[in-house]
C-alpha positions as CSV (number, residue, x, y, z in Angstrom):
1,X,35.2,-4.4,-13.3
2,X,31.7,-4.1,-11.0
3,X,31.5,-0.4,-10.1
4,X,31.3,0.0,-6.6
5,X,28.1,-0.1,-4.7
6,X,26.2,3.2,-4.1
7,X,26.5,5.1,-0.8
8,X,23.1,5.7,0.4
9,X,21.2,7.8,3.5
10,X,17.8,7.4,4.2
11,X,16.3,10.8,6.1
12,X,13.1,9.7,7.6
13,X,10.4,11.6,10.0
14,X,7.4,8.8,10.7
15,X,7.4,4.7,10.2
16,X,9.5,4.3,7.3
17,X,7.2,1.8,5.3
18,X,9.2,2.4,2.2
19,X,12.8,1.9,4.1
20,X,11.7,-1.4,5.3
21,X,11.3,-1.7,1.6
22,X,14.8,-0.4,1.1
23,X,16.2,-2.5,3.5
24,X,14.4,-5.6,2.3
25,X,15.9,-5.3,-1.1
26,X,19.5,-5.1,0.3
27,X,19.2,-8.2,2.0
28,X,17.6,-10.0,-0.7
29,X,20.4,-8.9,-3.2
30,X,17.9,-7.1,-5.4
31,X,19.2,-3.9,-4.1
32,X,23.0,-3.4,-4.5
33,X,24.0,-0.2,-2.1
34,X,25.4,0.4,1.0
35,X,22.9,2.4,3.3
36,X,25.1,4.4,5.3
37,X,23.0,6.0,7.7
38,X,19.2,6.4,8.4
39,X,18.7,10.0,9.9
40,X,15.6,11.3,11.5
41,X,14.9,15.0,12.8
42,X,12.6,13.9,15.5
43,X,12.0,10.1,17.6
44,X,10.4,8.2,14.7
45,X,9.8,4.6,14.3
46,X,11.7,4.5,11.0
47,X,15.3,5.0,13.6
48,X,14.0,1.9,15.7
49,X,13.3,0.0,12.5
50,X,16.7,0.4,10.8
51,X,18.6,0.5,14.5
52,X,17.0,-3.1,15.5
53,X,18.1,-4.4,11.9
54,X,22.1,-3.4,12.5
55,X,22.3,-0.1,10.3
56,X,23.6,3.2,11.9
57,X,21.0,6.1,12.8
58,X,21.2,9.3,14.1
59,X,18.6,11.6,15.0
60,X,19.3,15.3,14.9
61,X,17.0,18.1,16.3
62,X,15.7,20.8,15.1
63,X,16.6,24.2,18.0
64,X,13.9,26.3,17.4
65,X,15.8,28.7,19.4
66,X,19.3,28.3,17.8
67,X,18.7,26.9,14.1
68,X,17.3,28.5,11.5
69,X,16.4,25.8,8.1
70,X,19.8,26.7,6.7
71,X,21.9,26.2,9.6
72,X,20.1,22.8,10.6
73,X,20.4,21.3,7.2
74,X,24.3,22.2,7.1
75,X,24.9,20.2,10.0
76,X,22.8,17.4,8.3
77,X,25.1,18.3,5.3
78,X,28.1,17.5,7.5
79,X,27.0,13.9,8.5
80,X,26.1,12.9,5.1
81,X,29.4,13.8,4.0
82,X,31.0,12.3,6.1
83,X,29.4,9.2,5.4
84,X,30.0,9.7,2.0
85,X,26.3,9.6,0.9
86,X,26.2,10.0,-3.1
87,X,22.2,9.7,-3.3
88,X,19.5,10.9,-0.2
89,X,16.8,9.2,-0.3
90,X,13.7,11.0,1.4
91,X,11.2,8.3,3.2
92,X,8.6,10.4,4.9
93,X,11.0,13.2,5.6
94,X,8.7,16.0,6.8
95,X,11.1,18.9,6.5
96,X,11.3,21.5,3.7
97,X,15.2,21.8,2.6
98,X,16.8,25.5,2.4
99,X,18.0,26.6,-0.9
100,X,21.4,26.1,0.3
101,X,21.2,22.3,0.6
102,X,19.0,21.6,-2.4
103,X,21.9,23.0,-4.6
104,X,24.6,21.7,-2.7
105,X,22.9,18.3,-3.3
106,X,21.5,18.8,-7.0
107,X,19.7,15.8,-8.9
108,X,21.0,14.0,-5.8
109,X,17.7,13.9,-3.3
110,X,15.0,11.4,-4.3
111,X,11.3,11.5,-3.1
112,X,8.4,9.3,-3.7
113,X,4.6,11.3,-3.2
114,X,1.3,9.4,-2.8
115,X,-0.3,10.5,-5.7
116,X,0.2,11.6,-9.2
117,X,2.4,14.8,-9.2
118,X,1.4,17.6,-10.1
119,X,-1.7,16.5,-8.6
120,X,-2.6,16.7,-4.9
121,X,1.3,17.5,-3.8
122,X,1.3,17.6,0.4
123,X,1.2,15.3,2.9
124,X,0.2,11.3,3.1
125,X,-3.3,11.1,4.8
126,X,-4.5,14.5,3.4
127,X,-3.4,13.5,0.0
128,X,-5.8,10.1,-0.3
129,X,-8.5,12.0,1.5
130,X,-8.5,14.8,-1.6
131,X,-7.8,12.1,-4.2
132,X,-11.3,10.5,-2.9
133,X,-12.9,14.1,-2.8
134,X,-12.5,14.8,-6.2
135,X,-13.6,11.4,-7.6
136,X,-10.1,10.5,-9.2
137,X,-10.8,7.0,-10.7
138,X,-6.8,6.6,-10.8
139,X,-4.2,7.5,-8.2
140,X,-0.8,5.8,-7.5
141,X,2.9,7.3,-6.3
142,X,5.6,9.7,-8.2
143,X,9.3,9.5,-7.3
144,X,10.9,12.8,-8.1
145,X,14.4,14.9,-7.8
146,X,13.7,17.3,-5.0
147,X,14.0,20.9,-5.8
148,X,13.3,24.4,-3.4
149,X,9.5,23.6,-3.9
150,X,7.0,21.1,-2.7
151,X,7.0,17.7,-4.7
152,X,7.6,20.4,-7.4
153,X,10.9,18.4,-8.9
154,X,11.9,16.6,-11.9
155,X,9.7,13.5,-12.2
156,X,11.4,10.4,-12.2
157,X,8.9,7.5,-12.1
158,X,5.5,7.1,-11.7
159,X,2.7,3.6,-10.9
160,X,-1.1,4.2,-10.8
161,X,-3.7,2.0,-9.1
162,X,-7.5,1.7,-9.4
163,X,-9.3,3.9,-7.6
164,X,-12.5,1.3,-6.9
165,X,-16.4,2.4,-5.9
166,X,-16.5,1.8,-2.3
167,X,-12.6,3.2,-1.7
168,X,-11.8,4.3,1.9
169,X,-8.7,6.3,2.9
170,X,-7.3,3.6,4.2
171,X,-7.5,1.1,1.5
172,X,-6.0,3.8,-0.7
173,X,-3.4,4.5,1.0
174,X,-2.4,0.4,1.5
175,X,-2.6,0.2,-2.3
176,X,0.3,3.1,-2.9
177,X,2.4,2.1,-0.5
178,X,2.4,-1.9,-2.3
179,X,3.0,0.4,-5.3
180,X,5.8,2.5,-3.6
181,X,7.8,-0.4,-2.1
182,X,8.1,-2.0,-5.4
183,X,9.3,1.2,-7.4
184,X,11.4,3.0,-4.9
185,X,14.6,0.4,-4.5
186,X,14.2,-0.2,-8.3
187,X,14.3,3.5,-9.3
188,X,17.5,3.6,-6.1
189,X,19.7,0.5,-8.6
190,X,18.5,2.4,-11.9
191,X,20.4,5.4,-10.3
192,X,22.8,3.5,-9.4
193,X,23.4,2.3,-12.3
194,X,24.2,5.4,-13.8
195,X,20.8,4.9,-15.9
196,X,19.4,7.8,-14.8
197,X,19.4,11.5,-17.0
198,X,18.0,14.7,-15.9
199,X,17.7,17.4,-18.9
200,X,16.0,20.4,-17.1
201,X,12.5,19.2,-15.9
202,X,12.9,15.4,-18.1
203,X,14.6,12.9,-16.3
204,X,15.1,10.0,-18.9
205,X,15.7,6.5,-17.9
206,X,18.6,4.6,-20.4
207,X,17.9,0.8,-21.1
C-alpha cells in the first residue's frame, strides 16, 4: 500500500523562483505532496504566484508593536498545524525562527542557500557578490535542516557550478537558481520517502 502523500507549506518572503519549481514538479507528477499552504510574512510575489495557480495562501504580519519573534511564529505554528504540514519548506523566507519553533518543528524545516555552506551564509544578492570577491572558481546551493542559527543546520544536499572568467552577479546567481530548482523538489520526495537520516550534524540519504 502507497504511503500517503506528504503534507507540505511553503513560507516565502520575495518571488518564489524555487516554489514555482515546487509547484512545477507537482503537476508534472515528479513531485508526489500535497502543498497545503504557501505563507508569506509580508506582500510577496511568491503569494500571487501560488494564489493565480489554485493553491491556498495566507499572509501573516509581523506587529512590531504587539509581536515579539516567539509570539509571531506560534501563530504561524497554529496554521501549519492546522493544515497538517509534516515538512516546511523555506523559499526565500527572510525571517529568523525563535528557539521555540525550531524545536517544536525539529529536522522538519528545509532551506536551500546560494552558495556552499559553511561558506558565505546570508542573503541572495550579497552572497554571489562575496563569492565573486573572493575569486571562488566553484559556487552552487546547499539545502539544509534549519536550526537556531543562520544556514548553520545539518546539511542535506549540495550542487556546485563553474564559476567562469568574465562572471557577473547576475549570471551567477541564474546558474544557482537552474541548480536549486532541480535539487529542491528532489531532496522534498527523498524526504518523503522516508529516505532521509539525520545523526547529529550528518544527514544521510538511504538508496
Amino acid at each position: 500500500m502507497k504511503n500517503l502523500a506528504l503534507k507540505i507549506a511553503v513560507l516565502a518572503s520575495t518571488k518564489g523562483t524555487d516554489l514555482q519549481a515546487i509547484i512545477d514538479a507537482i503537476k508534472k507528477k515528479e513531485l508526489d505532496v500535497k502543498l497545503r499552504l504557501v505563507l508569506a510574512n509580508k506582500e510577496c510575489y511568491a503569494v500571487q504566484r501560488a494564489k493565480e495557480q489554485g493553491f491556498k495562501t495566507r499572509i501573516l504580519l509581523f506587529e512590531k508593536d504587539k509581536d515579539t519573534r516567539e509570539s509571531y511564529d506560534k501563530k504561524v505554528a497554529l496554521i501549519l498545524d492546522e493544515e497538517e504540514v509534516e515538512l516546511i519548506v523555506l523559499v526565500g523566507y527572510m525571517r529568523l525562527f525563535s528557539e521555540w519553533f525550531v524545536k517544536k518543528y525539529n529536522n522538519r524545516i528545509i532551506n536551500i542557500h546560494p552558495s556552499i555552506l559553511p561558506s558565505f551564509p546570508g542573503m541572495d544578492r550579497a552572497v554571489h557578490e562575496e563569492v565573486l570577491n573572493y575569486g571562488c572558481k566553484v559556487s552552487g546551493c546547499t539545502i539544509h535542516f534549519v536550526d537556531e542559527g543562520t544556514d548553520t543546520g545539518p546539511i542535506i544536499a549540495q550542487g556546485t557550478v563553474e564559476i567562469t572568467d568574465n562572471e557577473t552577479v547576475d549570471s551567477l546567481k541564474e546558474k544557482v537558481q537552474n541548480l536549486e530548482k532541480k535539487l529542491y523538489p528532489r531532496i522534498i520526495q527523498l524526504f518523503g520517502d522516508g529516505k532521509i537520516r539525520v545523526e547529529g550534524r550528518k544527514v544521510f540519504i538511504d538508496k
